[in-house]
C-alpha positions as CSV (number, residue, x, y, z in Angstrom):
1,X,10.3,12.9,-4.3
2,X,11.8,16.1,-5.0
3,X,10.3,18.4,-8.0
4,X,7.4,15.6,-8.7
5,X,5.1,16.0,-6.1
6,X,3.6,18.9,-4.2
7,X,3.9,19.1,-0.5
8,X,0.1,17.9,0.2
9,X,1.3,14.9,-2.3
10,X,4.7,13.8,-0.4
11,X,2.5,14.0,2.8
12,X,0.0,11.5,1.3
13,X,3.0,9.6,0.2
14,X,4.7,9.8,2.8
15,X,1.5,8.4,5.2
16,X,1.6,5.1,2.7
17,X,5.5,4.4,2.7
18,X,6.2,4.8,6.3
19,X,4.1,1.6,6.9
20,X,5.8,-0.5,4.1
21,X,8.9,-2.1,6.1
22,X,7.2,-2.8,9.3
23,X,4.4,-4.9,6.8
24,X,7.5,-7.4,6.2
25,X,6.6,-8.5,3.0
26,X,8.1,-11.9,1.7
27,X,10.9,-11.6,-1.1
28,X,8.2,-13.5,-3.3
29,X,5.3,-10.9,-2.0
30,X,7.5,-7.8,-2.7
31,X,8.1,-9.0,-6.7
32,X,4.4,-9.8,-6.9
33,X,3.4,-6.3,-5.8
34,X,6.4,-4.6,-8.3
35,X,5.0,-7.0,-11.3
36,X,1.6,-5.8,-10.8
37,X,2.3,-2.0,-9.9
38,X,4.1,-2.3,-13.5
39,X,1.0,-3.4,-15.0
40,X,-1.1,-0.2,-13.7
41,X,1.7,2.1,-14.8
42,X,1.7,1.1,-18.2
43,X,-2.3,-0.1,-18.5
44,X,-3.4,3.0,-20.8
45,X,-0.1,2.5,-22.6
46,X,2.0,5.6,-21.4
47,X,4.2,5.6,-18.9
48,X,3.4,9.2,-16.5
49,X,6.6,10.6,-14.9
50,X,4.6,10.9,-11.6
51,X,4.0,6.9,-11.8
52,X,7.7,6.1,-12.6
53,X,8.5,8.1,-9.6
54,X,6.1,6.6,-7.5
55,X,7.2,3.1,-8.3
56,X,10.6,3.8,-7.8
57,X,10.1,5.4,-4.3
58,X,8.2,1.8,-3.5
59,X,10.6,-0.3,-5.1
60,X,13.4,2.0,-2.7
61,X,11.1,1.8,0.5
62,X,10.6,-2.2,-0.2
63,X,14.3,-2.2,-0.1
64,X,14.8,-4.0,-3.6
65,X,17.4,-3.0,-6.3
66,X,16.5,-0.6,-9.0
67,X,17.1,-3.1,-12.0
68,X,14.6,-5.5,-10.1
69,X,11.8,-5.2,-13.1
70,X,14.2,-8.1,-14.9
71,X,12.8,-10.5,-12.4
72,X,9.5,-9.2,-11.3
73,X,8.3,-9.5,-14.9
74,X,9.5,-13.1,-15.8
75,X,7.1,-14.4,-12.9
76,X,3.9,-15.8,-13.8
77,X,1.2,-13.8,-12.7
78,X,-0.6,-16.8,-11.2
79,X,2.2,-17.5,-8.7
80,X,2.4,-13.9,-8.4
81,X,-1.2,-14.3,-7.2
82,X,-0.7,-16.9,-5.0
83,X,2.0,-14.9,-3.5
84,X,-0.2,-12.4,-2.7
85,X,-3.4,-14.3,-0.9
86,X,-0.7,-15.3,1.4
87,X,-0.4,-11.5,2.9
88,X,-2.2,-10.4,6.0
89,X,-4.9,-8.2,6.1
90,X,-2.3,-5.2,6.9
91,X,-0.2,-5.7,4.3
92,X,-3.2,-6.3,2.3
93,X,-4.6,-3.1,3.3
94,X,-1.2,-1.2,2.5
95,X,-1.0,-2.5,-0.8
96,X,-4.0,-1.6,-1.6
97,X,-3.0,2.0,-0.7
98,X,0.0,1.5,-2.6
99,X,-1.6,0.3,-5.7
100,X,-4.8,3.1,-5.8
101,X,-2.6,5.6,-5.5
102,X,-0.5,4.6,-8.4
103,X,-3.9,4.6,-10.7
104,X,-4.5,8.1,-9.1
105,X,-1.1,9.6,-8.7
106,X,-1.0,11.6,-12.5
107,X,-4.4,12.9,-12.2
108,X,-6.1,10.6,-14.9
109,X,-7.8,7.1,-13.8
110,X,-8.0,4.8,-17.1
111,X,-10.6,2.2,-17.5
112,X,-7.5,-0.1,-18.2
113,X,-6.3,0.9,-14.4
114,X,-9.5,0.5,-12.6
115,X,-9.9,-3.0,-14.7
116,X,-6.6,-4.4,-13.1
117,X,-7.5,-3.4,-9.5
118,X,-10.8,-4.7,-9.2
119,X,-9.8,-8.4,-10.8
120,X,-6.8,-7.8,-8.6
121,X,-8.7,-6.7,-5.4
122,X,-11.5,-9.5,-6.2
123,X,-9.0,-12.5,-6.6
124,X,-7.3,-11.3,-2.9
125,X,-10.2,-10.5,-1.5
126,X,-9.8,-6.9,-0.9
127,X,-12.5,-4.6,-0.6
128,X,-12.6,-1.2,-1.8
């Protein structure tokens, strides 16, 4: 996370990932969460360094290959859905963390952002 974050930033970041692999997301789950972090990142139309970190440190903690965005974004978002009401309320809950702090991460919340996360967080049930 290197030169990207400040130290009170890798701590936050660090409080989120460490709870990633014991959630044991499906395969199916893990794509579905990638597909829709890549919708946040480039919802206001540019694509923040911090964000492209961020996802790549989730996309390394969720134990996929880099390249995986070839697959993620061939998947229809309504399976992708599906995949996702199938989740527990923990990993729920950590995706959720996962996901605001990719709209906050670069310092600027879009309306696009906050758009995608409520639909999101109303189709799953998630509240905020």
């Amino acid at each position: 996370m290197g030169r990207y974050f400040s130290e009170s930033e890798k701590h936050e970041l660090v409080q989120i990932l460490v709870k990633l692999k014991p959630a044991n997301y499906s395969y199916s789950q893990k794509l579905a969460m990638i597909q829709f972090l890549d919708l946040i990142i480039f919802a206001d139309e540019k694509a923040d360094e911090k964000k492209l970190k961020w996802f790549e440190v989730v996309i390394g903690h969720l134990e996929l290959p880099e390249d995986i965005m070839h697959v993620a974004v061939k998947l229809d978002p309504k399976n992708s859905i599906s995949e996702l009401k199938l989740m527990t309320p923990l990993q729920k809950d950590i995706f959720k963390q996962v996901l605001i702090k990719m709209v906050v991460i670069d310092g600027v919340v879009a309306v696009q952002e906050t758009q995608i996360l409520s639909k999101l967080f109303d189709l799953l049930g998630i509240k905020i």
